[in-house]
C-alpha positions in Angstrom: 27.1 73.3 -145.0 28.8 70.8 -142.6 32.3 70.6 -142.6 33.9 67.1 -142.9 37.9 66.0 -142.2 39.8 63.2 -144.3 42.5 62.5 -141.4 45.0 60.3 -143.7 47.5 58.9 -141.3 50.3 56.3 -142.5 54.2 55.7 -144.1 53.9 55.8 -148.1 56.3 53.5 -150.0 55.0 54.1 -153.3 56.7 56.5 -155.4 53.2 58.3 -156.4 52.3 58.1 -153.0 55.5 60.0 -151.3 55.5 62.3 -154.5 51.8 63.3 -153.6 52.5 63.7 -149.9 49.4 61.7 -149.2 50.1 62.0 -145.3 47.6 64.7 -143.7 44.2 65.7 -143.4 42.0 67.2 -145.8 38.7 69.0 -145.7 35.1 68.3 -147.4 32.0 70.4 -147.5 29.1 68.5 -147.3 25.3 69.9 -148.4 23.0 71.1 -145.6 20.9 68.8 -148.1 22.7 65.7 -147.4 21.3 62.8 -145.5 23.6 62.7 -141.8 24.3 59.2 -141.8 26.0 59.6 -145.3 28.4 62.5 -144.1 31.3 60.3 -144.0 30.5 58.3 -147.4 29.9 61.8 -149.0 33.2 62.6 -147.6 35.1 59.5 -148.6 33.9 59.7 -152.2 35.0 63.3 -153.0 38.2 62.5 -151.1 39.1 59.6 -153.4 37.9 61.3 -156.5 40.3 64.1 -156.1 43.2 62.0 -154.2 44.5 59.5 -155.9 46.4 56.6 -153.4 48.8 53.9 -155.0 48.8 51.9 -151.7 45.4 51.7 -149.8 46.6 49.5 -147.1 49.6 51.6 -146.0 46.8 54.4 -144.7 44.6 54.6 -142.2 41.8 56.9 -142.7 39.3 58.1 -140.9 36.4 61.1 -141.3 35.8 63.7 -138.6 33.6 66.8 -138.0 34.7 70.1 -137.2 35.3 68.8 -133.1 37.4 65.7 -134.5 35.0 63.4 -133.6 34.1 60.5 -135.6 30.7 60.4 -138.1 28.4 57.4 -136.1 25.2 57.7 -138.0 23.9 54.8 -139.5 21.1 55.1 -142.3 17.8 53.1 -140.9 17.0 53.3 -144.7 18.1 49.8 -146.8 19.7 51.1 -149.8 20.2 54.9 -149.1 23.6 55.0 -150.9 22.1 54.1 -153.7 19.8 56.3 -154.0 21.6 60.2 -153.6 24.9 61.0 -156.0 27.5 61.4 -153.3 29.7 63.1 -155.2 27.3 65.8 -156.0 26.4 66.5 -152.2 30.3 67.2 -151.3 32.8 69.5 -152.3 36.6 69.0 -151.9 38.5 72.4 -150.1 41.7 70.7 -150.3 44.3 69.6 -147.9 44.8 71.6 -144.5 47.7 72.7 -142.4 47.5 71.5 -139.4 47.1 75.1 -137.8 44.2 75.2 -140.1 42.4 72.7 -138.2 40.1 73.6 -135.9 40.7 70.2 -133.6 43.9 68.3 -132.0 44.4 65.2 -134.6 47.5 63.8 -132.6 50.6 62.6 -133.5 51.2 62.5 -137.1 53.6 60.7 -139.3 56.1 63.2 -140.5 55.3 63.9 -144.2 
């Protein structure tokens, strides 16, 4: 397995969205079957399927690995998304403190 980190960074405004303390980083577990370039699309899917976000555009979020380094794989494949269920190939663990996390994520927005 290959672990994968939803860094959510942002203000929320929306009601659901303060209520739900979107704010902070959450970790996926991706199959050791899984194609590498679609680590951070597997990631993104089980994110949103189990983290529900009134606002999209008052987030930034990104997807790490375990050293907090950006997923850069491209597929060389045309099509490869459409071809593997990416919600089936990830598994959501939930959000993380952040002295559960095994890499320096920066300054964060207080939440």
């Amino acid at each position: 397995m290959t672990e994968a980190f939803v860094v959510v960074d942002g203000v929320a405004t929306h009601e659901d969205d303060i209520n739900d303390k979107v704010p902070g980083t959450y970790e996926i577990e991706i199959d050791k079957d899984a194609p590498e370039e679609l680590y951070e699309e597997i990631a993104l899917e089980v994110f949103h399927c189990h983290v529900a976000i009134a606002m999209l555009d008052e987030f930034e979020i990104s997807v790490v690995d375990e050293n907090g380094e950006p997923f850069t794989n491209q597929s060389e494949e045309p099509n490869l998304r459409e071809k593997v269920d990416l919600l089936s190939m990830g598994n959501f663990l939930g959000r993380r403190r952040d002295s559960d996390i095994p890499f320096n994520i920066g300054p964060k927005v207080a939440s």
